[in-house]
C-alpha positions as CSV (number, residue, x, y, z in Angstrom):
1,X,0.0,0.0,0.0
2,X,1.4,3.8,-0.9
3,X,1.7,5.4,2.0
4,X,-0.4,8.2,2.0
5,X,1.9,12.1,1.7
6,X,1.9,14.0,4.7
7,X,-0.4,17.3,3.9
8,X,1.7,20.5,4.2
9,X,1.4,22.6,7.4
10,X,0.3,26.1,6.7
11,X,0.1,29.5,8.5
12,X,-4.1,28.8,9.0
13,X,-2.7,25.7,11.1
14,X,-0.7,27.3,13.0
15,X,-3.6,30.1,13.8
16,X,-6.1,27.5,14.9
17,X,-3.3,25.9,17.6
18,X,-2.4,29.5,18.8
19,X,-5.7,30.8,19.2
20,X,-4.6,33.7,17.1
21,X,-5.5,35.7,13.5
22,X,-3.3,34.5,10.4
23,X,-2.7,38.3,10.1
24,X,-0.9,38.1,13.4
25,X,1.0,34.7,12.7
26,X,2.3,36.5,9.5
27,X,3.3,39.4,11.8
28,X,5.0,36.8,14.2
29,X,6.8,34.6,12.0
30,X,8.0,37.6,9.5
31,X,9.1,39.7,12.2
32,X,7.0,42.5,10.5
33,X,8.1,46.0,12.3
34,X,6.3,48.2,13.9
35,X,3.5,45.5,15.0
36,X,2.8,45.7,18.7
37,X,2.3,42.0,19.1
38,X,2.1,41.1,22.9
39,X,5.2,39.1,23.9
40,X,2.6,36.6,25.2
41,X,0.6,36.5,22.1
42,X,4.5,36.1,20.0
43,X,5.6,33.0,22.3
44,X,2.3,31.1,21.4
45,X,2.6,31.5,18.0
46,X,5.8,29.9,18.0
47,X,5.0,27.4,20.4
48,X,2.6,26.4,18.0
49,X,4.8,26.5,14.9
50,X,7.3,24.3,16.3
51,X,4.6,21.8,17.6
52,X,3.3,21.4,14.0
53,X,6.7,21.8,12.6
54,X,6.0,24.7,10.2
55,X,8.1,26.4,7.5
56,X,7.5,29.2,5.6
57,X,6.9,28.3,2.2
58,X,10.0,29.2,-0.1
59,X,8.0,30.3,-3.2
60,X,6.0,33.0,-0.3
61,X,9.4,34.1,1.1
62,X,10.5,34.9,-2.8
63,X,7.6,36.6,-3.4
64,X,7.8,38.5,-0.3
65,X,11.3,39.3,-0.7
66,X,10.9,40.3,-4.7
67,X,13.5,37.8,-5.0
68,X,14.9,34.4,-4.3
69,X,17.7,33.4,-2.1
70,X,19.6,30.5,-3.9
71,X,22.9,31.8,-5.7
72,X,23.6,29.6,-8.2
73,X,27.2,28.1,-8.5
74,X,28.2,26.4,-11.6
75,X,31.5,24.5,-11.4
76,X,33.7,23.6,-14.2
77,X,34.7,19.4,-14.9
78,X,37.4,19.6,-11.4
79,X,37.5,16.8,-9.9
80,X,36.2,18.0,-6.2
81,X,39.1,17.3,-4.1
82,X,40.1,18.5,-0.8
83,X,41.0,22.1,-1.9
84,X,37.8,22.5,-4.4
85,X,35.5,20.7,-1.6
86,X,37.1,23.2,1.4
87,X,36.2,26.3,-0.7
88,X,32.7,25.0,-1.7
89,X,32.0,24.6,2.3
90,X,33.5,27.7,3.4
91,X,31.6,29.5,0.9
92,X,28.0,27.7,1.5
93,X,28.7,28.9,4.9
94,X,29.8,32.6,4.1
95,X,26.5,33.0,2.0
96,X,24.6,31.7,5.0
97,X,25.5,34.5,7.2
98,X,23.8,36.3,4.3
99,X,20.7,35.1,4.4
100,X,21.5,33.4,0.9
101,X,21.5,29.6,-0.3
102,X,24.2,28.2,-2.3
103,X,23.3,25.6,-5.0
104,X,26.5,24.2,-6.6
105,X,25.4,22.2,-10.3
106,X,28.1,21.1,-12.4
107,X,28.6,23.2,-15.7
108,X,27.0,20.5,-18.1
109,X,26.6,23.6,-21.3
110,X,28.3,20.5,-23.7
111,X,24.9,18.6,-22.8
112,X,22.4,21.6,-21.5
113,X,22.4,25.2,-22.9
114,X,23.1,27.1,-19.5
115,X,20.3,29.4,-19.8
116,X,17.8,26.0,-19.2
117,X,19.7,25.5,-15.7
118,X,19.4,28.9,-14.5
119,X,16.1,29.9,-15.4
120,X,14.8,26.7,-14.0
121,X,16.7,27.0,-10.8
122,X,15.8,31.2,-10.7
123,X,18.4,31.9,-8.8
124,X,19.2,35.9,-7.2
125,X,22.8,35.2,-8.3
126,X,25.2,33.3,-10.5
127,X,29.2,32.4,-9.2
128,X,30.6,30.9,-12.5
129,X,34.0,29.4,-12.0
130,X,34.8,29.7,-15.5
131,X,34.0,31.8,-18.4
132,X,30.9,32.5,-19.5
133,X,29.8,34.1,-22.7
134,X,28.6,38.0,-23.1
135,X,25.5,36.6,-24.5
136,X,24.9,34.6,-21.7
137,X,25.6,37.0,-18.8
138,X,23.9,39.5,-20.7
139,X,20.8,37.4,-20.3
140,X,21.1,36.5,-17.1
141,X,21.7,40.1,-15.8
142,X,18.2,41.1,-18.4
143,X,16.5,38.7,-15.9
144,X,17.5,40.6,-13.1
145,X,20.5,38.2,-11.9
146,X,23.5,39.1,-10.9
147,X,26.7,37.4,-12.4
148,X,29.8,37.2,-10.6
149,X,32.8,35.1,-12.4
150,X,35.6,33.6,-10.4
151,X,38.7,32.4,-12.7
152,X,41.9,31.3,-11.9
153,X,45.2,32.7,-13.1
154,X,48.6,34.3,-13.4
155,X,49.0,37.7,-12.5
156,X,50.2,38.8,-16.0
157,X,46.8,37.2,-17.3
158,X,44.5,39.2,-14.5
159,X,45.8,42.7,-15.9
160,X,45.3,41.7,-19.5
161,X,42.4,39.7,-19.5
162,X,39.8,40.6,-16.9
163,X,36.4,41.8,-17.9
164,X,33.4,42.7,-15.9
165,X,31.9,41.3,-12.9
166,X,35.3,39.2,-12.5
167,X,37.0,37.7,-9.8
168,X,40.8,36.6,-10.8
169,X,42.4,35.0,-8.4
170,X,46.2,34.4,-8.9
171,X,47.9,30.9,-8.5
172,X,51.4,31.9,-9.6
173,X,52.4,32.9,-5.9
174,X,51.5,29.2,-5.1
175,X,54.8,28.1,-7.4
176,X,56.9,30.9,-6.4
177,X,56.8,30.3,-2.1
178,X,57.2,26.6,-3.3
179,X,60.2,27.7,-5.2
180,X,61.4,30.8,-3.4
181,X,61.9,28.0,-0.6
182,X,64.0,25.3,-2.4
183,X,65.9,27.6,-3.8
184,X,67.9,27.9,-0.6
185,X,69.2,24.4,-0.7
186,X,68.7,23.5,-4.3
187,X,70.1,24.1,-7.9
188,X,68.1,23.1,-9.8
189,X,64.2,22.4,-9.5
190,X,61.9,20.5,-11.0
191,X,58.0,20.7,-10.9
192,X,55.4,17.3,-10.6
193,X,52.8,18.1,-13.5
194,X,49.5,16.5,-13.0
195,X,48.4,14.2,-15.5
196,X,44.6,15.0,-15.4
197,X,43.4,18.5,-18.0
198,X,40.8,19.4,-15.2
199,X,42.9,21.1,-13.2
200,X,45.4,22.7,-15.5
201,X,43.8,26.1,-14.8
202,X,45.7,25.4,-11.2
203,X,48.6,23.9,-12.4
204,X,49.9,26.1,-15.7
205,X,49.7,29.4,-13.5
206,X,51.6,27.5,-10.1
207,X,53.9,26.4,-13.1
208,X,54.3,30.1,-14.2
209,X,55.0,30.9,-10.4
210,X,58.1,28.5,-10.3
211,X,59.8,29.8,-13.8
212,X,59.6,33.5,-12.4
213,X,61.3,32.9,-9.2
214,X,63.9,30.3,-11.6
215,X,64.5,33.4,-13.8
216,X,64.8,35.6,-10.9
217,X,67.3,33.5,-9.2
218,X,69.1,32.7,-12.2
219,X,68.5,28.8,-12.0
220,X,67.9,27.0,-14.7
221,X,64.3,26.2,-16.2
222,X,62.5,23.7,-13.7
223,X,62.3,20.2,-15.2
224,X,58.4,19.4,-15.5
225,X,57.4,15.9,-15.9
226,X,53.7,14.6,-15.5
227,X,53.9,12.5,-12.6
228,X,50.7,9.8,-12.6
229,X,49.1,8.7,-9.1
230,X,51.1,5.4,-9.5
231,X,54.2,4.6,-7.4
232,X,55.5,3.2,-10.5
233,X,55.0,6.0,-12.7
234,X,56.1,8.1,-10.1
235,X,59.5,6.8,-9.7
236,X,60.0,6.8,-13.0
237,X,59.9,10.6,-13.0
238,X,61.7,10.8,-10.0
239,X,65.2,8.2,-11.7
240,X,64.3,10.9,-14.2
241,X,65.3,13.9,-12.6
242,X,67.7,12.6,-11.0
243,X,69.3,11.3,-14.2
244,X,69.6,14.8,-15.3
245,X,72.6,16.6,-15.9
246,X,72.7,18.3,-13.3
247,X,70.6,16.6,-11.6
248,X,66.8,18.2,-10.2
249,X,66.6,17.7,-6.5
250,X,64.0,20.1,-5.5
251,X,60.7,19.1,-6.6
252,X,57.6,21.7,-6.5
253,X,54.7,19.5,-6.8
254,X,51.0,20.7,-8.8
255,X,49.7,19.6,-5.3
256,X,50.1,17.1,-1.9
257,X,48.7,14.3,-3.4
258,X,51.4,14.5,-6.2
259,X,54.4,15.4,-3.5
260,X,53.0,12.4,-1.7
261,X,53.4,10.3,-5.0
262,X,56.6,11.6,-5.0
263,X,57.6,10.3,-1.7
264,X,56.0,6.7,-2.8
265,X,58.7,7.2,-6.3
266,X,61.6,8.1,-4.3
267,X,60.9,4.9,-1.3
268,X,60.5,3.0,-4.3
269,X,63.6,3.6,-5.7
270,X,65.4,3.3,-1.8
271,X,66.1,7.5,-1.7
272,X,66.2,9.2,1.4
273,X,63.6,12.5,1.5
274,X,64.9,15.0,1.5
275,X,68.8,14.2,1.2
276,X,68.7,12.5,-2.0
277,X,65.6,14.6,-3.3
278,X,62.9,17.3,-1.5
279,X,59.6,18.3,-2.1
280,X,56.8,20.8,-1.3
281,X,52.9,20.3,-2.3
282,X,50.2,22.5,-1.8
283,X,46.9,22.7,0.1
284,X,47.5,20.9,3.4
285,X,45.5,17.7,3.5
286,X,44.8,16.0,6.3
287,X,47.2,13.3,5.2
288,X,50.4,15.4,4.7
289,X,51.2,15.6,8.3
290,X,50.8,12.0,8.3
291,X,53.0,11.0,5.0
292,X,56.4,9.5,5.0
293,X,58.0,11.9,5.7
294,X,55.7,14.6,6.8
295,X,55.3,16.8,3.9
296,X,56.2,20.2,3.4
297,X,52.9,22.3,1.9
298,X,51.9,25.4,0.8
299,X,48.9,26.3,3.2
300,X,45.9,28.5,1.4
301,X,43.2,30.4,3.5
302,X,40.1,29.4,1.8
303,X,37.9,31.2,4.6
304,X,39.5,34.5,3.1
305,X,39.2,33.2,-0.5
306,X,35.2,32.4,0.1
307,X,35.0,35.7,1.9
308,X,36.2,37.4,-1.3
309,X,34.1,35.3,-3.6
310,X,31.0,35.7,-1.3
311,X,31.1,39.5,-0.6
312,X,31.3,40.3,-4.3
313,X,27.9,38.7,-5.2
314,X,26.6,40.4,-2.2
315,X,28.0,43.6,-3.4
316,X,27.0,43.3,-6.6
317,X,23.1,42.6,-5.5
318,X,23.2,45.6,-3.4
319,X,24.1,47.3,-6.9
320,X,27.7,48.3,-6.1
321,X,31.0,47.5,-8.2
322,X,32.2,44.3,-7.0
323,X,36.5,44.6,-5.8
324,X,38.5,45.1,-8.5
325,X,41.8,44.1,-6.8
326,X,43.2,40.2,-7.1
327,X,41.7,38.0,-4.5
328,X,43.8,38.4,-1.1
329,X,44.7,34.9,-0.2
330,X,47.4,34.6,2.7
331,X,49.8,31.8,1.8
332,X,52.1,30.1,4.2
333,X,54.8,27.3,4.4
334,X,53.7,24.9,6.5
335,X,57.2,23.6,6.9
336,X,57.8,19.7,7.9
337,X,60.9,16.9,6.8
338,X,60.0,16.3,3.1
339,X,62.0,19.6,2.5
């Protein structure tokens, strides 16, 4: 037998348990100013509310409102690892203090035109993190929503290429601390190249990071080699620069779970980390402190990032020019035996 749907509890129920007018539950559970609701007559109401379990209906609180409160975050094909997943939480959180709900969907436009998803989803807002087309922001902004794009870069790219409404965010300081700190101890550096396209929006500008400080310093090139997540594969890469003349000993790797395949290449091939070789990943997994040996990282602050990402929409909805400077993200050494 189907079991039968549970009917939806409505402001009229919750004036019949309270004894009271709908007019005044509205007042109650909006928080309607200048209403002079007796403190008595406001308890009962949401007594009785949280007796029958009510909530507002959404579609009301839109209407109410003149708008929704979803912001709509389309994410690019990344695979959602520790770093992607940190700033999708701290950000769901950061709109929340807003009063706004974040709705991550995957950027599907090869399969779905992106107009379908967002005006089926109606959202106040839109954070892209990746391009979107003039004709397609210029739609969504006819509609009344506000688009805010995050992209990540170099610096060089940020003053040549950004357009309105967005964010860039530089990655090339990632490469450089990673280098800037090898450099001390090391000749000649080599950087661990992911072998998945996804993320070379990360990896090309860290990349760009290491050949400026290299230049700077007057070292050599770094070596790059795509290093699979494969202890095999990995120390071949690692014979590999080691083979070279002179040979690379500093590794700056795309991030910690390629410095942790790395460390699996170099134990396979009996090296001691970080005599024979070092290396430094970036964003501070759980599991670097806990690798063999503890790993050297570059540490991001994705509360500040998500800050950045979340005040510009709300900027932008209360109709004022979103920041124009790079996002501010503090990065740090966290500084263990891998280097």
């Amino acid at each position: 037998m189907r079991a039968s749907r549970r009917r939806r509890i409505t402001s009229a129920d919750v004036a019949h348990e309270a004894g009271v007018s709908r007019a005044t539950v509205s007042y109650v559970l909006n928080d309607t100013p200048h209403q002079t609701i007796p403190e008595a007559t406001r308890l009962r109401v949401l007594g009785a509310a949280a007796r029958l379990g009510y909530t507002p209906s959404a579609a009301a609180t839109a209407l109410r409102r003149g708008r929704s409160d979803v912001v709509l975050g389309l994410l690019p094909d990344w695979p959602v690892g520790y770093a992607v997943g940190r700033v999708l939480q701290e950000v769901t959180t950061a709109f929340a203090r807003h009063q706004l709900t974040f709705v991550v969907h995957p950027d599907s436009r090869s399969t779905r035109p992106l107009t379908e998803i967002w005006k089926t989803i109606t959202p106040v807002a839109v954070l892209a993190f990746d391009v979107i087309s003039a004709e397609d922001a210029a739609a969504m902004r006819a509609a009344g929503v506000e688009v805010v794009v995050a992209l990540h870069a170099s610096t060089d790219q940020q003053a040549a290429e950004r357009q309105s409404g967005e964010l860039l965010q530089p990655e090339n300081p990632v490469g450089a601390l990673q280098a800037r700190h090898l450099a001390g101890s090391h000749r000649r550096l080599g950087f661990a190249y992911p072998d998945d396209h996804r993320v070379a929006v990360f990896a090309d500008p860290r990349l760009q990071g290491v050949r400026e400080v290299c230049a700077e310093l007057g070292l050599p090139e770094p070596d790059v080699r795509t290093v699979p997540l494969r202890p095999d594969g990995a120390a071949a890469a690692v014979g590999s620069w080691l083979a070279a003349e002179p040979p690379v000993t500093g590794i700056c790797a795309f991030n910690d779970e390629l410095a942790m395949a790395v460390l699996a290449g170099a134990r396979r091939l009996g090296l001691h980390v970080p005599d024979d070789i070092a290396v430094v990943g970036v964003d501070d997994v759980p599991a670097a402190a806990v690798a063999d040996p503890p790993l050297t990282t570059v540490v991001q602050d994705f509360t500040a990032i998500a800050e950045h990402h979340v005040g510009s929409v709300v900027a932008a909805l209360a109709g004022q020019a979103i920041p124009g400077a790079p996002i501010k993200s503090e990065y740090r050494l966290e500084i263990r035996e891998s280097s």
